[in-house]
N, C-alpha and C positions, 0 to 999 in steps of 0.2 A: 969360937965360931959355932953360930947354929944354924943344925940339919934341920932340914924342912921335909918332913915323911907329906906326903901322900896319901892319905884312904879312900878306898874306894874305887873299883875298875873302873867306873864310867868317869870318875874322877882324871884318872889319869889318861885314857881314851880320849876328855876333853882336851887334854892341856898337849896331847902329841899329836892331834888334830889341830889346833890353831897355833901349834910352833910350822907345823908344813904350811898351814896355809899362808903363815908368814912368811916362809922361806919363799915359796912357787911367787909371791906376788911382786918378789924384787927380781924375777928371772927372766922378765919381759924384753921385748928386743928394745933398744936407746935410741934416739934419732943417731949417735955417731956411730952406729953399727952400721950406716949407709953413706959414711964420711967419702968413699973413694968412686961412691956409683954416678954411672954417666945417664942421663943430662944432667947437670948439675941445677939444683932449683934455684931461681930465684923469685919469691913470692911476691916481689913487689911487680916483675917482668912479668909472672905467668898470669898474674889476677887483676889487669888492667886491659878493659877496656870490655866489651862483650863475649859474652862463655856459654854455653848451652851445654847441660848435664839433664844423663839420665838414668835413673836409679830405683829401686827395690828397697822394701824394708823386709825384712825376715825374722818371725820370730825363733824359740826359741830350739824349736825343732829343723827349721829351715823352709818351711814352707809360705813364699810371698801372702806377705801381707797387706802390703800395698806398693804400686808404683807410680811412680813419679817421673815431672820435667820441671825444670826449673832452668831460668835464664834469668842470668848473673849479668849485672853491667856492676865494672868495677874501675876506680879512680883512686890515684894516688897523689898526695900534695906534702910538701914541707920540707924543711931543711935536711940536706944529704944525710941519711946515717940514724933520723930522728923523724923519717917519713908516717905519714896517718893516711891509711886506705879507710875506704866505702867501698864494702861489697854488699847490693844491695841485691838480695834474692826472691825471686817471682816465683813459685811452688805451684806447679798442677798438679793434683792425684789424679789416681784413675779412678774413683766415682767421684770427680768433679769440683772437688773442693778448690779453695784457695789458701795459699797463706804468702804472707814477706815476712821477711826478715831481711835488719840492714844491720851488717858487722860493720862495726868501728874497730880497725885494727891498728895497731900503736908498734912501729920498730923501737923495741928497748936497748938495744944492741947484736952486736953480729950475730946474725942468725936467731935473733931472738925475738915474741913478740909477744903483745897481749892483748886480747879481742874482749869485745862488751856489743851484745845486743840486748832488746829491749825482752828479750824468752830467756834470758841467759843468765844467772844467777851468779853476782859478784859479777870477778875476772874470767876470761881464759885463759890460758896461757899457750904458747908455742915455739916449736923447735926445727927451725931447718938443718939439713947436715946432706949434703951431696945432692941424692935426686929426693928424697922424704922429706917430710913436713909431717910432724905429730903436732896434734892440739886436742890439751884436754878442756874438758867445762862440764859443767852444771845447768841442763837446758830442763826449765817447766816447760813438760807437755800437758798437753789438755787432752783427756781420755775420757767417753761419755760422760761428760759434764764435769768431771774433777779434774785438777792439776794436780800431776806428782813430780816431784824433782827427781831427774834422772842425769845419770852419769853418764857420758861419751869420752873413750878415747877413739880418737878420729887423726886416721893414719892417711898421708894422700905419697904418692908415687907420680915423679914425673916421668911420661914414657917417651914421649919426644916435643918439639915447641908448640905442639896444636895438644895433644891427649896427655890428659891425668886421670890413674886408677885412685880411686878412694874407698877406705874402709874402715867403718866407722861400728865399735862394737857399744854397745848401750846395754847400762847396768842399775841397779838398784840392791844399795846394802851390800856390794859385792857378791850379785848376782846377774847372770847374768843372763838380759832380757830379750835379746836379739840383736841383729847388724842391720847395719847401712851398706849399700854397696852402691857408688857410681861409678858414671865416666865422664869427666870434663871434656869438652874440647872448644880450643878456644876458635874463634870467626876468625 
């Protein structure tokens, strides 16, 4: 058997710095960590039909960076169990901007799904379990004139049959760049 020495402090300082930061990265909360919480989601019930949220981005200190409104009309169609929503989202900033985006979202199985919009790089993927809903993805945004691919895990809570808390942390290279934070509430 061969031993594998080590030289060099900074050497090893690297190698005990990215075994933690491998460890911390598997120690996140699961969507079944909220398997028994009430109301219990159902994403095809809560994101059908008209939704109005409203929301903050916060960089990396917490101080707003921008806010927003956005109105959600959302439709679901297809066979039980193997349903395809359209949530098609209207974005106002506050200096004025605009943006859409329309998820195509795909039931894979229970409690399972997978989203594609046209900012959205590949798959999402997503996870119901009680009241939660995690979905991660790969969204290109557009930052004074460049596109960079950025990371979201994007956590939503349902509070009762009208309000969902949403919180949605955004990264790059495993950093981390600032949150999302809304509130849904459906018409």
């Amino acid at each position: 058997m061969k031993t594998i020495v080590i030289r060099g402090r900074w050497t090893a300082w690297f190698l005990i710095v990215l075994m933690l930061l491998g460890l911390t990265a598997c120690a996140g909360p699961q969507p079944s960590d909220y398997a028994r919480e009430q109301p219990r989601l159902d994403l095809r019930q809560y994101f059908n039909g008209t939704l109005d949220a409203y929301g903050v981005f916060t960089d990396r200190s917490g101080r707003v960076v921008k806010r927003f409104i956005v109105v959600m009309n959302c439709t679901w169609s297809g066979p039980a169990g193997r349903e395809t929503g359209i949530l098609d989202e209207q974005f106002i900033y506050s200096d004025g901007t605009r943006e859409r985006r329309v998820w195509t979202l795909q039931r894979t199985a229970e409690g399972r799904y997978t989203g594609t919009a046209a900012d959205v790089v590949g798959q999402a993927l997503g996870e119901e379990s009680g009241n939660a809903f995690r979905f991660g993805y790969t969204l290109k945004l557009a930052v004074d004139g460049r596109t960079f691919e950025v990371q979201f895990d994007d956590w939503m809570y349902l509070m009762d049959e009208r309000v969902m808390l949403n919180k949605a942390v955004m990264s790059k290279l495993g950093i981390r760049l600032g949150e999302v934070t809304l509130s849904f509430v459906k018409r």
